[in-house]
DOMAR-846239 format. One record per residue (C-alpha): residue number from 1; residue in one letter; x, y, z. Coordinates in steps of 0.2 Angstrom, whole numbers. Layout:
// DOMAR-846239
k: NUM	r: A	xx: X	yy: Y	zz: Z .
...
***
This chain:
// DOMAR-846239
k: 1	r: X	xx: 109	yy: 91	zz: 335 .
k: 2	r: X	xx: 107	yy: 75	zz: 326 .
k: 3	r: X	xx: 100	yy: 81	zz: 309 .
k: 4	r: X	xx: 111	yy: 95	zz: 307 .
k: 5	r: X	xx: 126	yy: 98	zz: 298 .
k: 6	r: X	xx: 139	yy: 93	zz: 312 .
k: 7	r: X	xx: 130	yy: 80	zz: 318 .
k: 8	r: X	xx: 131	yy: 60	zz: 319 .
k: 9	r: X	xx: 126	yy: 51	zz: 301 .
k: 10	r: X	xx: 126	yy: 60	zz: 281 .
k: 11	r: X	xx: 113	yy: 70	zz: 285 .
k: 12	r: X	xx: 110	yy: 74	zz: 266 .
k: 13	r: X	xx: 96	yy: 86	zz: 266 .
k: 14	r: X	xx: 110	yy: 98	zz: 277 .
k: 15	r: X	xx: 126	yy: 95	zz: 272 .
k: 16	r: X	xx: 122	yy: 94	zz: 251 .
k: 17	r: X	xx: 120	yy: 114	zz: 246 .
k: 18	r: X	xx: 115	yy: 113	zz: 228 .
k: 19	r: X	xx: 112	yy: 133	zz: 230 .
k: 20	r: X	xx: 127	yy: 143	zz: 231 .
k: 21	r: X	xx: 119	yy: 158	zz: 238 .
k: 22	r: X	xx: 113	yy: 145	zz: 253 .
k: 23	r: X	xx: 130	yy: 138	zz: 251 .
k: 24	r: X	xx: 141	yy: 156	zz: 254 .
k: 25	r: X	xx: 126	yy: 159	zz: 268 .
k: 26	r: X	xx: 131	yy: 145	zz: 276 .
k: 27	r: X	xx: 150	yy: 145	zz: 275 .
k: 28	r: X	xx: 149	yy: 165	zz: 281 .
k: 29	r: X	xx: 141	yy: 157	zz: 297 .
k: 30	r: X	xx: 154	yy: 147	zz: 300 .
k: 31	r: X	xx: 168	yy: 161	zz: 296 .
k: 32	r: X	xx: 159	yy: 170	zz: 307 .
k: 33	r: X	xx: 160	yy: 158	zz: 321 .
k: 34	r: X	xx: 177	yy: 159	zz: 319 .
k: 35	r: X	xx: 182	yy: 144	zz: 307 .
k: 36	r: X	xx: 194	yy: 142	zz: 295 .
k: 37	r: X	xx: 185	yy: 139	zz: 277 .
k: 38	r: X	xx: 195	yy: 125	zz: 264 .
k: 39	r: X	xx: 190	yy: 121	zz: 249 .
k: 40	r: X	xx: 192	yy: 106	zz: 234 .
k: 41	r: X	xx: 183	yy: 100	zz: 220 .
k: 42	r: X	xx: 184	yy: 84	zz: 208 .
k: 43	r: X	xx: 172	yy: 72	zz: 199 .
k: 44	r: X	xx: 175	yy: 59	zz: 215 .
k: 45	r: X	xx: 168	yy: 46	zz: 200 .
k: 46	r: X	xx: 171	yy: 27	zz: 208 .
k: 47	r: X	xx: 178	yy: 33	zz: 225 .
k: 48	r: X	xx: 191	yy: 25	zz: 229 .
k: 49	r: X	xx: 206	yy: 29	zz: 243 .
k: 50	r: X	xx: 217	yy: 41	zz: 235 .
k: 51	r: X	xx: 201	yy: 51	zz: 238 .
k: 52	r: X	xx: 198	yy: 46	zz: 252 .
k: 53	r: X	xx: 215	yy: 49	zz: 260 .
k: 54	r: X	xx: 216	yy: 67	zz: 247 .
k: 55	r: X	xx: 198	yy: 73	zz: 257 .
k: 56	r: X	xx: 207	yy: 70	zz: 275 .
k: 57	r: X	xx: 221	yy: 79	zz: 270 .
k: 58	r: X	xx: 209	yy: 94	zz: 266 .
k: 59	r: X	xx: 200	yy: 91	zz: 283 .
k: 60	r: X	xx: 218	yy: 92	zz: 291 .
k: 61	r: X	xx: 218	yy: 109	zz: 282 .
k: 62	r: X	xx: 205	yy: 115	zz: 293 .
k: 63	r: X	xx: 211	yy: 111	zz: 308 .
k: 64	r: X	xx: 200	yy: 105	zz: 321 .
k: 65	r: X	xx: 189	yy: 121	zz: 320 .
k: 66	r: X	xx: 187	yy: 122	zz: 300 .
k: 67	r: X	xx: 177	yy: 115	zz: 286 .
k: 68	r: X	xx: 178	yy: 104	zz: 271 .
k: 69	r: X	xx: 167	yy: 110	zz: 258 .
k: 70	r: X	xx: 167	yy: 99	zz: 242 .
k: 71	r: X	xx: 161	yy: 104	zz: 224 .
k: 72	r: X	xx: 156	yy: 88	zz: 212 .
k: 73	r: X	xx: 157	yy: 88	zz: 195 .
k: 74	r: X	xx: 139	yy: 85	zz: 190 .
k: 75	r: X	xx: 138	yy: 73	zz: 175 .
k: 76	r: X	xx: 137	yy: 84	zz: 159 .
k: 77	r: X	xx: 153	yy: 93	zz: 166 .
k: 78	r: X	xx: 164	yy: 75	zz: 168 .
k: 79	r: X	xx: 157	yy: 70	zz: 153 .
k: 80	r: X	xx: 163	yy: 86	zz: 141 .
k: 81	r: X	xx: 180	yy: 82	zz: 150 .
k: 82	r: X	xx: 181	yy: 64	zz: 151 .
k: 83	r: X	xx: 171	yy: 56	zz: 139 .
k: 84	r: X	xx: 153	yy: 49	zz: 133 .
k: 85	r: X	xx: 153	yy: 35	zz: 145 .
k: 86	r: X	xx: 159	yy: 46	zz: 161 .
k: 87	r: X	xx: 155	yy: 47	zz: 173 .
k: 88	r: X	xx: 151	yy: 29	zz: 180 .
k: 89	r: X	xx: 145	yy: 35	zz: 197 .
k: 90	r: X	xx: 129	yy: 48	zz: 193 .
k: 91	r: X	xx: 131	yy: 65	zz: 201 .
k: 92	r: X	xx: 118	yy: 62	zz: 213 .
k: 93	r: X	xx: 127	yy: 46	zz: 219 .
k: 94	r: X	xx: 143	yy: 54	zz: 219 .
k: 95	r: X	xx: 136	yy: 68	zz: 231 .
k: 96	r: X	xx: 127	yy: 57	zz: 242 .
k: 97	r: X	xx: 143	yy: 46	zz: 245 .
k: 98	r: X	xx: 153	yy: 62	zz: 249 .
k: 99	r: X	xx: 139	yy: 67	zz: 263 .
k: 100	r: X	xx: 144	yy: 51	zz: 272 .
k: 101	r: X	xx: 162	yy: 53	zz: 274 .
k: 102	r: X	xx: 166	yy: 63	zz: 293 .
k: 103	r: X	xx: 181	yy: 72	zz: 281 .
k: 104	r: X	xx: 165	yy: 83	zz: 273 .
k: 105	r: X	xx: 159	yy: 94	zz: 279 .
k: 106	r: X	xx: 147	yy: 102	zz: 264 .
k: 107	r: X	xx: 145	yy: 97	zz: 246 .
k: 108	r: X	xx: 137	yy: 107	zz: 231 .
k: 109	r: X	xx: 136	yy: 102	zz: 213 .
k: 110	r: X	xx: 150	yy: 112	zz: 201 .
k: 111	r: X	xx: 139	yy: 114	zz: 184 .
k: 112	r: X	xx: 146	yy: 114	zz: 167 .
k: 113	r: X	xx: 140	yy: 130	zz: 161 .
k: 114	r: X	xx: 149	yy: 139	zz: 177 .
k: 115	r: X	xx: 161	yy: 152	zz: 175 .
k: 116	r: X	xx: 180	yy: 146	zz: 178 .
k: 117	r: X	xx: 182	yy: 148	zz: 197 .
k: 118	r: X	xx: 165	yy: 152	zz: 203 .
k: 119	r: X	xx: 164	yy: 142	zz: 217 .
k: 120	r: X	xx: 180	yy: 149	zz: 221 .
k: 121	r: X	xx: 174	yy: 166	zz: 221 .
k: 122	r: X	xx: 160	yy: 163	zz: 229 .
k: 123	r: X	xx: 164	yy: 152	zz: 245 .
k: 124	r: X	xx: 182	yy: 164	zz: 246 .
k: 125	r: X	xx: 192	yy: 149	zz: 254 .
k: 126	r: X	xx: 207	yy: 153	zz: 266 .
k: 127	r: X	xx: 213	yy: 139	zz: 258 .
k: 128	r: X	xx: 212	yy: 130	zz: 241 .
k: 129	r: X	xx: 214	yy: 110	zz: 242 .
k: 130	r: X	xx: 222	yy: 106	zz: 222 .
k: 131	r: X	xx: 232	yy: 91	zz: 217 .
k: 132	r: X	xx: 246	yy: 90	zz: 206 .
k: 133	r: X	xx: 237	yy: 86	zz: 192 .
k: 134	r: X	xx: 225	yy: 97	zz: 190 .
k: 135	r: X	xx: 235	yy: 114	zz: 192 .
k: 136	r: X	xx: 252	yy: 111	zz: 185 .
k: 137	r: X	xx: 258	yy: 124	zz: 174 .
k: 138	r: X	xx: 267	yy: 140	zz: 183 .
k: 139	r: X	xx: 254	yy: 150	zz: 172 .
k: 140	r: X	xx: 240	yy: 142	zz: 180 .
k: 141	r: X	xx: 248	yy: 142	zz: 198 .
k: 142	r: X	xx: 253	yy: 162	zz: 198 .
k: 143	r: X	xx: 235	yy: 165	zz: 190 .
k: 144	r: X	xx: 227	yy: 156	zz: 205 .
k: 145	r: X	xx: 238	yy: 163	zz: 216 .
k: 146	r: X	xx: 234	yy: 181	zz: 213 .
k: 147	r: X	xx: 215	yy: 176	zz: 213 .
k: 148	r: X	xx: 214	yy: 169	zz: 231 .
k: 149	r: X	xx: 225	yy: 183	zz: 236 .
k: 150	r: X	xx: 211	yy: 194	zz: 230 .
k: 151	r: X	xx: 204	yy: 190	zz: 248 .
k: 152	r: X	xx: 216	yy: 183	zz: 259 .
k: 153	r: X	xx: 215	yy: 163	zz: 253 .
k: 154	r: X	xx: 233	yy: 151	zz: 249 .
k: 155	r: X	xx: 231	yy: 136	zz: 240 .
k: 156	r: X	xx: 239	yy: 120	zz: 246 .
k: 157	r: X	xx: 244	yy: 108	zz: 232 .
k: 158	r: X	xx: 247	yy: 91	zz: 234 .
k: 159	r: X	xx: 255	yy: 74	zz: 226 .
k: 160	r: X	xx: 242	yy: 59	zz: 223 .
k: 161	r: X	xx: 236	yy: 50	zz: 239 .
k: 162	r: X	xx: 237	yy: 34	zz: 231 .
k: 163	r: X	xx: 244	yy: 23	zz: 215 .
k: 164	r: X	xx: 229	yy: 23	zz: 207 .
k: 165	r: X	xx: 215	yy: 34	zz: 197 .
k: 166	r: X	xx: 197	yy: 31	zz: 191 .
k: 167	r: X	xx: 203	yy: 30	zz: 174 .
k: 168	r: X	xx: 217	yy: 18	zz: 177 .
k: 169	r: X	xx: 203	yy: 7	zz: 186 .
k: 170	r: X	xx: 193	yy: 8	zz: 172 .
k: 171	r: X	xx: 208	yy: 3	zz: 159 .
k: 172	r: X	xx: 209	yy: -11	zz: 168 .
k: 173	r: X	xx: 192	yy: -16	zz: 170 .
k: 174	r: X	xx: 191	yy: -16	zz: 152 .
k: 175	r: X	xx: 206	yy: -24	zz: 148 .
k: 176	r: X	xx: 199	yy: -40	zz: 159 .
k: 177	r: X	xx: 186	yy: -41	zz: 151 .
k: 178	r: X	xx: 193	yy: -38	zz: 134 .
k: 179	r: X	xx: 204	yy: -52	zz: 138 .
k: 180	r: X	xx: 190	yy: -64	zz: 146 .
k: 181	r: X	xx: 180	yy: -60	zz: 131 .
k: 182	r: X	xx: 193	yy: -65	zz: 119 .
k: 183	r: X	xx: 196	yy: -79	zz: 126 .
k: 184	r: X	xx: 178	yy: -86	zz: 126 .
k: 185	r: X	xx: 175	yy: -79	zz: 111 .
k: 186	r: X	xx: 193	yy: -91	zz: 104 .
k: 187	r: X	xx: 182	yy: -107	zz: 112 .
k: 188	r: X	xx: 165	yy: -102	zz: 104 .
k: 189	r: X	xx: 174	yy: -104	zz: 88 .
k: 190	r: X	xx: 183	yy: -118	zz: 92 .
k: 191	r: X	xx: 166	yy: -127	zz: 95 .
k: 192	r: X	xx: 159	yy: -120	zz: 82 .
k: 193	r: X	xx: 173	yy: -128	zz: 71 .
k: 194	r: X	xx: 169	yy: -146	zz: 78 .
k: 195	r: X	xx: 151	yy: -145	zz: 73 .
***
């Protein structure tokens, strides 16, 4: 019972499903025993706890005979998004940190090249974890709609758990240092000037 997907610690090797044949295996198992299947997905890049609190609110979901399971942006697919210099935290980090949190259930990896909506298709959630954010066009929302009701799934869409985002954290990173840099930068000249 230790080393398995319910039991105590991350338990990595059984709880990270990189294959999505293993993964729909695997979440089939657990339907079959009866338990309610929700799903989410994100880059989870520098966790922080609007994630955290956003994963317990898919775990609630559940109920307390569900699953989590968690798709993760690999890195190509944050970076065609997000930028050059994202994600900060690589993929194989990201998923590790997510194995350790009791909200998670399984992970797998989302890859760029995947069809929109694939992991939907294939896991076939009861319900859909989205955020505001992400899904905010009525377009959007009627399209996913009709999707999961292809085969009996809902999604649930929620506010931000928290005041702040990865990227916002990162601004201001960078406007500290920008600012710290400046002002060193202000007394190398001065003593440059004295000499």
């Amino acid at each position: 019972m230790g080393n398995d997907v319910f039991g105590p610690g991350s338990n990595f090797e059984r709880r990270f499903v990189p294959d999505y044949d293993e993964l729909v295996r695997r979440v089939e198992a657990c339907r079959g025993l009866g338990m309610k299947v929700v799903l989410t997905s994100g880059s989870f890049d520098i966790k922080h706890v609007g994630h955290d609190r956003y994963l317990e609110q898919g775990k609630q979901l559940a109920g307390g005979n569900g699953i989590l399971v968690v798709g993760v942006d690999s890195d190509e697919k944050v970076s065609s998004r997000k930028g050059p210099n994202r994600p900060v935290v690589p993929e194989q980090e990201r998923v590790e940190g997510l194995c350790h949190l009791r909200h998670v259930d399984l992970v797998t990896l989302k890859p760029k090249d995947a069809p929109s909506w694939e992991l939907i298709r294939r896991v076939k959630p009861d319900v859909l974890l989205i955020t505001e954010e992400t899904y905010d066009t009525p377009e959007t929302l009627k399209k996913l709609r009709d999707f999961l009701a292809e085969f009996g799934g809902r999604y649930e869409r929620i506010p931000p758990q928290a005041e702040t985002s990865t990227t916002a954290k990162i601004r201001r990173l960078m406007l500290d240092l920008k600012n710290q840099f400046k002002g060193r930068l202000e007394e190398i000249i001065k003593w440059v000037d004295e000499i």
